[in-house]
C-alpha positions in Angstrom: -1.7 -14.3 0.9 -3.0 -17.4 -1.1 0.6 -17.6 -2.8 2.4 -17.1 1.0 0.3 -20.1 2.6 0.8 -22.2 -0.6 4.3 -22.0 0.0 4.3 -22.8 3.7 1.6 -25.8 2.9 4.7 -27.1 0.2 7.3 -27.1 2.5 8.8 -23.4 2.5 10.0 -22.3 5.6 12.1 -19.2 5.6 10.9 -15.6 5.0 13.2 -15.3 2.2 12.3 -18.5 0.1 8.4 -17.5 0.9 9.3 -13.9 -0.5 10.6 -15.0 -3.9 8.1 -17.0 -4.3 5.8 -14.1 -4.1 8.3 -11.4 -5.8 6.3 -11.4 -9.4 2.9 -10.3 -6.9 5.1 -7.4 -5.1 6.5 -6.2 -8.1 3.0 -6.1 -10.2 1.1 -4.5 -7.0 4.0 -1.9 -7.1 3.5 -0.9 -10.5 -0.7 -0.4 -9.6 0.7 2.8 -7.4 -0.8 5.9 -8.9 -2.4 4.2 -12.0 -5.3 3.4 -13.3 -7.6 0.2 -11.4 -4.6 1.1 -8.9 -4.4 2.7 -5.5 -3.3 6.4 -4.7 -0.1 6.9 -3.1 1.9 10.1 -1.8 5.3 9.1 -2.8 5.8 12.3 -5.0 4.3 11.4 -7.8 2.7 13.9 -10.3 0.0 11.1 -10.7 -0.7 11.1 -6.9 -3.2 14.4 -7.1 -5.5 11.9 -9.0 -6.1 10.0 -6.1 -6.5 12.9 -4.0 -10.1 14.5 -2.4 -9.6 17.7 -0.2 -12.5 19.9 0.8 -14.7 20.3 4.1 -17.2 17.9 5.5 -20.1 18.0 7.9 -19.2 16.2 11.1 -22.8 15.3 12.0 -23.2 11.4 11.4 -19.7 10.4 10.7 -19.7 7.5 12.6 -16.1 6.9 11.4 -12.8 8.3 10.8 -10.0 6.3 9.3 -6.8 7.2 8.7 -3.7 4.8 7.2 -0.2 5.6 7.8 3.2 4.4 6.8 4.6 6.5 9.2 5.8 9.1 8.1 8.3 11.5 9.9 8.6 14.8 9.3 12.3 16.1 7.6 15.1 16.9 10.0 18.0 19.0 9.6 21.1 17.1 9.1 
């Protein structure tokens, strides 16, 4: 965000001038999926069960559930 608000402090005004000015951030943040110091992501990846935790959990005091989506639809037949 520091790099975005940098750009609209110098002068840049369009989404697309303030994206390649950020473009080198996207593309190293991408290349964190799945990997080590990275974040876990289901995209497919063999790398992605790393990230994974499964198993049952008491409800009592779980004051807090939360679950991130990027909205995933399920497959339709074409």
């Amino acid at each position: 965000m520091a790099k975005w608000e940098e750009g609209i402090n110098e002068g840049l005004c369009t989404r697309t001038e303030l994206y390649e000015r950020c473009m080198d951030i996207l593309i190293h943040n991408r290349y964190q999926a799945n990997g080590p110091g990275g974040y876990g992501v289901l995209n497919g990846d063999v790398a992605c069960r790393d990230f994974i935790e499964y198993g049952r959990m008491n409800r009592v005091g779980v004051k807090a559930l939360v679950l991130v989506t990027d909205g995933l639809f399920m497959p339709r037949e074409l």
